[in-house]
N, C-alpha and C positions, 0 to 999 in steps of 0.2 A: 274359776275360769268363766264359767256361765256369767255367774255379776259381772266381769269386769267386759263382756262386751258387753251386755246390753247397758252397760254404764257408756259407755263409747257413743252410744249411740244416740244419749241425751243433746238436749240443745245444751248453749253456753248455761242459761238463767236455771234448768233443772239440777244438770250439773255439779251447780254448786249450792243447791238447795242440798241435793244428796248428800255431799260430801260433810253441809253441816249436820244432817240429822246423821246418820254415822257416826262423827266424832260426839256426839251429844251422849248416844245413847252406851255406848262402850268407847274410851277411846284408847284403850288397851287390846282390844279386840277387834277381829276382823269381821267384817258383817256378816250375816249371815242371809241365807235367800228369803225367811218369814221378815226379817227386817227390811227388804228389799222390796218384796210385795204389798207391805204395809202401806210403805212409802210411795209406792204405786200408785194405791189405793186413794189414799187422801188425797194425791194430789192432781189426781183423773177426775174426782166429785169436785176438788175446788174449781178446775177449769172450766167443770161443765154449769156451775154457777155463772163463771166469770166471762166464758166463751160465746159468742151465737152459735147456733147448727150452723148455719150459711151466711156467705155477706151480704147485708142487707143494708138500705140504706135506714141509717139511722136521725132519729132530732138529734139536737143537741143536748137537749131534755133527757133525752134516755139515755145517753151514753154517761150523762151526769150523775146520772141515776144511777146508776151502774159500777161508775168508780168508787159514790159512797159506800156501795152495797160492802163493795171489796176491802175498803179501809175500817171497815167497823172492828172495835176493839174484842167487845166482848160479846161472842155469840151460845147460847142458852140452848141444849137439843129438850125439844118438846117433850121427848120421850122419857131419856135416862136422867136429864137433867144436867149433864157434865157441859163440858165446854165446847162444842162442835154443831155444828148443823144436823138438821135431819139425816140429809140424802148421807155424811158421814156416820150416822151410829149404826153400831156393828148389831143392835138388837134390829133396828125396824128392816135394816138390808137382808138379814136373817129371815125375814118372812118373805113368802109367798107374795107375788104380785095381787092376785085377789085382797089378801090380808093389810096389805100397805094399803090398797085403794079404801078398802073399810073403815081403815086405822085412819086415811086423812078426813074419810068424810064424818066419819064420829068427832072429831076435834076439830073443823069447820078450817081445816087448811086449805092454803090454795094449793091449784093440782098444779103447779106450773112450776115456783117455787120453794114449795113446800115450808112457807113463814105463814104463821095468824096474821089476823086482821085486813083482810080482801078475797077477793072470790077473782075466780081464775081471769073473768073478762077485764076486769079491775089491773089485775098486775103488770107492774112497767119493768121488769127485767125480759131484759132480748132474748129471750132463748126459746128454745121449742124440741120436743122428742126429737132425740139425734136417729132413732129407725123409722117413723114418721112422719117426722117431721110436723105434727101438729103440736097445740098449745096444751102440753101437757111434760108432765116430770117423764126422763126415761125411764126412772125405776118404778112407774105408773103404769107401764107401755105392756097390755096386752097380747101377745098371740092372734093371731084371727081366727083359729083351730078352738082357740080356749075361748073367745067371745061368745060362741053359740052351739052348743054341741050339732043341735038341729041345723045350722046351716052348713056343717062340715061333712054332716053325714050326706046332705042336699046335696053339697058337691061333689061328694064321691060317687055318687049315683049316677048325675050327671057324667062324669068321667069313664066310670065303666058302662053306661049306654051309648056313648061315643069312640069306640075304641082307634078310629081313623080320622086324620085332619086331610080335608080335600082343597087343594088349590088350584081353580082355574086357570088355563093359562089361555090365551086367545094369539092370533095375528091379525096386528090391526092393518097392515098393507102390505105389501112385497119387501120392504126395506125393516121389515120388524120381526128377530127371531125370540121365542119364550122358553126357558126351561123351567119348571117346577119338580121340587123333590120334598118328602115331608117324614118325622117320624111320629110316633105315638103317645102312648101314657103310660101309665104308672105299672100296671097291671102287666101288662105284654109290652113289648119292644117291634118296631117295624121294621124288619131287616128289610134296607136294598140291596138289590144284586150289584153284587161285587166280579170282579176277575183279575188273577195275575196276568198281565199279558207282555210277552216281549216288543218291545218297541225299538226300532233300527231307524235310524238317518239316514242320507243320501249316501253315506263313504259305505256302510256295514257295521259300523256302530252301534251296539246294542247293549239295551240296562232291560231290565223286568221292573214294570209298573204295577198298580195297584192301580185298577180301576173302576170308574161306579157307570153301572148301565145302564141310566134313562132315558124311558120311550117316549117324556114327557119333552123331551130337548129337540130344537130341530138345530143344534149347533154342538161343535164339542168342544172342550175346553182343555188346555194341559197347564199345568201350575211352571213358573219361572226356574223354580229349582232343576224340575225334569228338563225345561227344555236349553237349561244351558249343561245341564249332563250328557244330552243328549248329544251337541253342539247344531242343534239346528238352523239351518239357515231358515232368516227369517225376512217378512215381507209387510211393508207398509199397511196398517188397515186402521182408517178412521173410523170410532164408533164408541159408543157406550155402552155399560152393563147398568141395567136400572134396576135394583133389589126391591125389596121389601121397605114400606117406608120412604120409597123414592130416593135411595141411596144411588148417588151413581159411581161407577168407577171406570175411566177409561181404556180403551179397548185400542191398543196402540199397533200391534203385531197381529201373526198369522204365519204359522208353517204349519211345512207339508212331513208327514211320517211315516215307516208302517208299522201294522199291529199285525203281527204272527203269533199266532194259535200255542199253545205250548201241548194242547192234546192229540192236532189235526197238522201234522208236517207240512200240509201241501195249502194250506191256509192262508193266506196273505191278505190284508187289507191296506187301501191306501187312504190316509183322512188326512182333512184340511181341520187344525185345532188353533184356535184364538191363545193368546197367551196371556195368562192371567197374574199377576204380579202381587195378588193377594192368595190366601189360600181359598182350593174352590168348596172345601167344606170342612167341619168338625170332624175327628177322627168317627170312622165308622166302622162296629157301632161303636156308641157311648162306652157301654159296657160291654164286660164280659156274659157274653150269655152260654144257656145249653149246647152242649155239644151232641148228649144220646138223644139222637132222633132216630127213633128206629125205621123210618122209610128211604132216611139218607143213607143209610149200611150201603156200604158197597159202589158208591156214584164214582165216580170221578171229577170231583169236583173244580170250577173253576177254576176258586177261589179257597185253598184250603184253612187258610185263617179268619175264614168269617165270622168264627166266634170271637177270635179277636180287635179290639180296638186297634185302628191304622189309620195310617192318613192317605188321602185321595190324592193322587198327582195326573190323574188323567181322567175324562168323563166322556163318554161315547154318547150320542143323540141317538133322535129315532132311527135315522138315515141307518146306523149303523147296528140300529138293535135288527132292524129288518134281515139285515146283510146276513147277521149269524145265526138268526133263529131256526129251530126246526121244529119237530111236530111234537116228540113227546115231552108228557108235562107229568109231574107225578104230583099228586093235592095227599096230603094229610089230615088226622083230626084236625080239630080246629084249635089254634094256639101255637100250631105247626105250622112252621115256614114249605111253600111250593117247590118244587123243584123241576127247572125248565133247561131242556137239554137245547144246548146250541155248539156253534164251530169253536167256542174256546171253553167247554166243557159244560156241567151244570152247574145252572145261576142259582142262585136262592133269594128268596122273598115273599112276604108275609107278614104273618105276626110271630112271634115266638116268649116264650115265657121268659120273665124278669123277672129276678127274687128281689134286688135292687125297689125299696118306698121311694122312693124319689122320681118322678116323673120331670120331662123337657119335651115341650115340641123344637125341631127343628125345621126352621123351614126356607130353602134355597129357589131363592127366584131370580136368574138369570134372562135378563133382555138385554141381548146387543140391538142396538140402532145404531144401521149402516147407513152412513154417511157417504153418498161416494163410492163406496168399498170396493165394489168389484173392478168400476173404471180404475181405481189407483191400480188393483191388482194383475189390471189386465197392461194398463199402459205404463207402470215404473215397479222397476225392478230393486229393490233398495238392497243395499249392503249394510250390514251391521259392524263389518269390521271397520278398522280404526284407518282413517283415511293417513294417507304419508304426506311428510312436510314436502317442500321444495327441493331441498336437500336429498332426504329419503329417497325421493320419486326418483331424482337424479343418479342417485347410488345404486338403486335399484335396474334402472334402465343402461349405466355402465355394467353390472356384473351379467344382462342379459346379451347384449353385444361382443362381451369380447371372452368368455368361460367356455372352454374347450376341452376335449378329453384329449389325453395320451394314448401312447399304444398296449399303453396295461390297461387301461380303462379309468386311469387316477385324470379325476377335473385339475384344469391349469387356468388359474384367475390372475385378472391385472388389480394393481391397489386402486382404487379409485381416487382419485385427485378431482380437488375443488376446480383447479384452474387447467389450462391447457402447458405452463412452463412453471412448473414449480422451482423458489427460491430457497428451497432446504440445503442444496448440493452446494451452493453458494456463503457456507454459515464456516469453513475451516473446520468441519465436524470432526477429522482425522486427530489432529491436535489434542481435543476433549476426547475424545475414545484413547488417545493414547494416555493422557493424566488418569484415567479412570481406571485405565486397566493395571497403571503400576500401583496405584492406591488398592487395587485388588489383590496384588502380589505380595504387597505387606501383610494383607490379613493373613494374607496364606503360611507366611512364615510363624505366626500366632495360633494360626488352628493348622495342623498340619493335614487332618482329620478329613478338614471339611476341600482344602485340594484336593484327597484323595479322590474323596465324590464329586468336586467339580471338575477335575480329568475325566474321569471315567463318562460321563454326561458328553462332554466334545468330544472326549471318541466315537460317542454313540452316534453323533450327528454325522461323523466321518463314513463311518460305515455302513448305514443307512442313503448316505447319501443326500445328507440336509444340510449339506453347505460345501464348499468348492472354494481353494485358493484362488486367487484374485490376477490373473497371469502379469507379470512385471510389466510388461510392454503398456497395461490397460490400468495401472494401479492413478497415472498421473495425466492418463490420456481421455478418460472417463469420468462425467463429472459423477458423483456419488455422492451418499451419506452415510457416515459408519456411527453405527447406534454403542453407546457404551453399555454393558453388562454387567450384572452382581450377582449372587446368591440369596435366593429363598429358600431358609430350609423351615420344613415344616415335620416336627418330630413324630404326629399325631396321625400321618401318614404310615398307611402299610405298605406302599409300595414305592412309590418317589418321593424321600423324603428331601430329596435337595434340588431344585428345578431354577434351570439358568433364565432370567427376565431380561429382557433385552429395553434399555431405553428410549422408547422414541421421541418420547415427550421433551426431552434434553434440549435446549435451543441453544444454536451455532451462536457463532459471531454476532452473525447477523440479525439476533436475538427472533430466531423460525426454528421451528422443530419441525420434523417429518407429520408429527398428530397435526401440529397448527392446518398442512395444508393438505390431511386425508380425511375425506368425508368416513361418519360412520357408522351409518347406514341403518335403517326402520330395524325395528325387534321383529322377527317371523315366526320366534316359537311362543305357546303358547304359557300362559304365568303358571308356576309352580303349583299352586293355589288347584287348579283345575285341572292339572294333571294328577297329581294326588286324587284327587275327588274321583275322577274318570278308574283309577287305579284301585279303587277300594271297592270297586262296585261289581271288580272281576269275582268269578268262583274261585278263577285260576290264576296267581297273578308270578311275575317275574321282573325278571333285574337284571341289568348290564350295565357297560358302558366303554365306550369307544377308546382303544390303544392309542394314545399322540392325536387326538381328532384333529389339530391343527395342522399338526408335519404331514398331517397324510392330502395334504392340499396343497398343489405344485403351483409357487410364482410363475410367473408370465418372464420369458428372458429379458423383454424387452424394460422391467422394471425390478429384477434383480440386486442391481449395482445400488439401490436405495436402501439396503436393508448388508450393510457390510460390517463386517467388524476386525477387531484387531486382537490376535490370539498368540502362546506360545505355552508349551507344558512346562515349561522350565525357564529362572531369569537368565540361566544361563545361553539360552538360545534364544534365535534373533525374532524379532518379533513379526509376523506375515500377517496381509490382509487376506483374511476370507467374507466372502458373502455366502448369505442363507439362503435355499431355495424352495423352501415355502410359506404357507403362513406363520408369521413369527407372533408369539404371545407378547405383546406389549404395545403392538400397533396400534390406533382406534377402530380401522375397521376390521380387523382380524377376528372376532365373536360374529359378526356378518355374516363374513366371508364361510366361516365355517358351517354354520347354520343355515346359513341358505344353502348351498351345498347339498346337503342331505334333503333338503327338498325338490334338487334338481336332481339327485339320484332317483328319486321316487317317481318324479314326472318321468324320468329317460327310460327306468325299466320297472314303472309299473304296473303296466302290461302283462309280462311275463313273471312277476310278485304280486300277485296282487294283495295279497293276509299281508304280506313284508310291507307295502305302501302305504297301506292302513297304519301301519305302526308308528309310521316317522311323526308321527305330530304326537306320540307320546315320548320322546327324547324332550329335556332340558337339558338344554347343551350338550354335552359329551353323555348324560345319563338317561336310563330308558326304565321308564313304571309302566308296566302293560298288561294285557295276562287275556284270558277267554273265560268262556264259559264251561269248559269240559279237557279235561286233559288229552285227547286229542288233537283237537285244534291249538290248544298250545303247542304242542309236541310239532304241528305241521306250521305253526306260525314263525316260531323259531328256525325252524329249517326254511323258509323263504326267506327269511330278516338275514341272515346266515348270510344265505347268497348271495342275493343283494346289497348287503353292504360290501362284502368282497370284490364283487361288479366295479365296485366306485374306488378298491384299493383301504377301506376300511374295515379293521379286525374287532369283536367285540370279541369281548372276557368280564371275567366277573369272580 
């Protein structure tokens, strides 16, 4: 299994080099992995004969050079004598880098590619150390550690007299903010102070952040991922981030947030955080460090995973380290990280021990240059959401004009129409609702089954009250549209597994359907995608979803008669017009209609819900992913949702 992907994963020309040496070697047998690594081998040295490091421009001369090199018939290894090059024989690759460097210069080879008769400045084949890139063989290629014992001890010495990397940070005028943040070497680790801290939006939206607290920042920053968890609204702000090396990345956004204490209840901060569409650093720390510190026993710490590696989604300035600080500070031996009491608990930072050889500085230097900034900020207010078409705007401004409540409290909406006289009513729709329905009656004699459940369905509507015979006097006197009807059944369903669809889309006569002349209407809720997200991030999470969300939304009378049909339980009896009287599934704007709805619930009594109001932008569609932070507030959030949807005539179950 192993061979055959990493076979997959050859180019065309390797491919079938493999495939012949395989069959060469056994062709009764299946290869084996030393037959496979062989094969490797050889043909990683022929490359790096035939290969550059880099593209470079080459003469024509050399590249000539180069193809003979490749076509030569019979190549002689210096050493064993067989048929293969140096950098192939399995004796000189066997030795020690020092022992090949000895080995070429005793037998006057060139270092580059490893043939008699030239000295390295002399050689015309294109290649160069593939890890340094200088004019020498890779299998030549020293260590820097092993070049000089004395310079590595040098350096080490240097390292542990330096145990801190300092980066200045300056302001050069009013319009220039600096952050700097650094870590250490090899020996010790520089823990920054970290914190969990909850972070809430303008609704009461709240996720728990990971944040790092530098004194060195006069700006804060939060990463893209938080702040569309977050759902923050956001604000215009021109400027740049100029790092290290004069990297710049632009600084497009700016929201507002708060940061609540998770030690100190009564805690609240409010910060303005740039939005950063890159991450704002390396997981911190690097590693896993010590946990027994024996002067931390007992703190309550900020941050209780700061031994752990995580990732930064939020970064507090000075501004903000001010805000929290307090007086006591507790210092350790040395090697030991500080510990500094503030309003979101103790911070830790310092040095701290690493068992981890491997040392990295890392070093974060954030400069925004404001551009403008504040004027945009003061004088334009931007929106992030998604502007409405023509259309939309228009849809949108019909369902706010004419959506009324009843005297149960259930909203009554009109369809929204493109035009002022629509030509649907005009198409002999009766006719085709009648051909359609006795095309229905035939099924029905074939599944007798599946009448059983589409009776029962039109009774439902009878008794509930989702549709009304059509009085005789108004059947011919009224112009209308009668939509024709079929059966969905969906077996995969636990609860309605047979759901009646009604045709709008069907065009009359007059080749117009009811869809052709009903707008329908912007999306309001939010993509599935990020409700999910929002929903994972609960402690406590739950699940519903709304009884009929459609039926429980009452048509307007005065646009009833558009949405009619033609029924009977039996062929034996006569056939009646009935119309529907709410939103019916198959219109175009009926997902709208519905949708918005629950939003105007929210606005009308959310007041008096407020946990319940909060909620409604975690419904897709008819279903609801939501939940809190503590089983309480769930317990109390549910019971406003409760209410509130009730208020509006809508029942949730699950």
């Amino acid at each position: 299994m192993i061979i055959f992907l990493v076979v997959q994963k050859f180019d065309q020309e390797t491919h079938k080099d493999w495939e012949e040496h395989s069959y060469q070697e056994h062709s009764e047998e299946l290869p084996t992995w030393e037959s496979l690594k062989k094969f490797l081998e050889s043909k990683f040295r022929t490359l790096e004969l035939v290969s550059p490091a880099a593209p470079t421009r080459e003469k024509p001369r050399e590249k000539s050079f180069a193809a003979t090199a490749t076509t030569s018939i019979e190549k002689t290894c210096v050493k064993c004598k067989e048929q293969h090059t140096l950098c192939h024989c399995k004796q000189f690759t066997d030795m020690n880098v020092k022992d090949r460097n000895e080995y070429v210069k005793k037998n006057k080879l060139c270092y580059n590619c490893l043939l008699p008769g030239h000295a390295v400045f002399r050689c015309r084949v294109p290649i160069n150390c593939r890890i340094c890139n200088k004019r020498h063989h890779s299998l030549l290629h020293e260590k820097k550690e092993d070049v000089s014992k004395t310079e590595n001890e040098a350096a080490t010495a240097t390292a542990t007299a330096t145990p801190n990397v300092s980066v200045n940070h300056t302001i050069e005028d009013n319009k220039t903010t600096t952050m700097t943040a650094q870590h250490s070497n090899r020996k010790v680790t520089a823990l920054l102070a970290t914190a969990l801290v909850k972070c809430m939006n303008e609704e009461g939206h709240a996720i728990v952040l990971r944040a790092l607290i530098d004194q060195g920042s006069q700006a804060c920053f939060i990463s893209e991922k938080a702040a569309q968890l977050l759902k923050l609204k956001r604000q215009s702000a021109r400027g740049k981030v100029v790092g290290v090396g004069s990297t710049k990345t632009d600084v497009k956004q700016v929201v507002q947030l708060q940061v609540i204490s998770r030690v100190e209840d009564n805690f609240c901060l409010n910060i303005q955080a740039y939005v950063m569409n890159k991450q704002l650093t390396t997981k911190l720390p690097k590693l896993a460090v010590q946990t027994d510190v024996q002067h931390l026993q007992c703190l309550e710490l900020a941050d209780p995973t700061y031994h752990l590696p995580g990732s930064v989604d939020l970064l507090l300035g000075v501004r903000e380290y001010a805000d929290i600080l307090q007086a006591e500070i507790i210092k350790g031996p040395p090697g030991t990280p500080c510990a500094q009491r503030t309003s979101l608990g103790w911070i830790l930072f310092g040095e701290i021990e690493n068992k981890d050889k491997n040392y990295s500085f890392l070093v974060m230097h954030h400069q925004v240059e404001m551009d403008n900034m504040l004027k945009t900020l003061w004088e334009i207010d931007t929106e992030t959401s998604r502007k409405y078409t023509q259309e939309e705007q228009l849809c949108e401004d019909i369902y706010k004009k004419t959506v009324t409540r009843n005297e149960d409290g259930r909203y009554v909406v009109t369809l929204p129409f493109k035009t002022q006289n629509p030509k649907s009513p005009d198409g002999n729709t009766r006719e085709i609702a009648m051909r359609r329905l006795l095309q229905l009656e035939r099924r029905f004699t074939k599944q007798p089954d599946l009448k059983e459940e589409y009776v029962k369905v039109m009774e439902e509507y009878a008794i509930l009250n989702h549709l009304e015979e059509v009085p005789t006097e108004e059947i011919k006197t009224k112009k209308a549209v009668y939509l024709p009807h079929h059966a969905v059944v969906r077996c995969d369903k636990e609860t309605t597994k047979t759901r009646v669809v009604y045709d709008a889309s069907c065009k009359g006569s007059n080749n117009i359907s009811l869809n052709d002349e009903l707008l329908v209407g912007p999306t309001v809720q939010d993509d599935l995608r990020s409700i999910i997200m929002r929903w994972r991030m609960h402690a406590v999470c739950f699940v519903a979803d709304i009884e009929k969300m459609y039926r429980m939304v009452r048509l307007s009378n005065t646009h009833k008669d558009f949405q009619r049909i033609l029924w009977r339980k039996d062929p034996s009896e006569p056939i009646k017009d009935y119309r529907l009287l709410t939103v019916t599934f198959g219109t175009a704007p009926a997902p709208y209609l519905a949708c918005r709805t629950l939003l105007q619930l929210a606005n009308d009594e959310g007041h008096n819900y407020p946990v319940g109001a909060q909620m409604i932008s975690d419904f897709y569609v008819d279903d609801l992913l939501s939940g809190t932070d503590t089983v309480e507030t769930a317990i109390e959030a549910r019971h406003q949702l409760k209410e509130m949807m009730n208020k509006g005539g809508f029942l949730l179950k699950k």
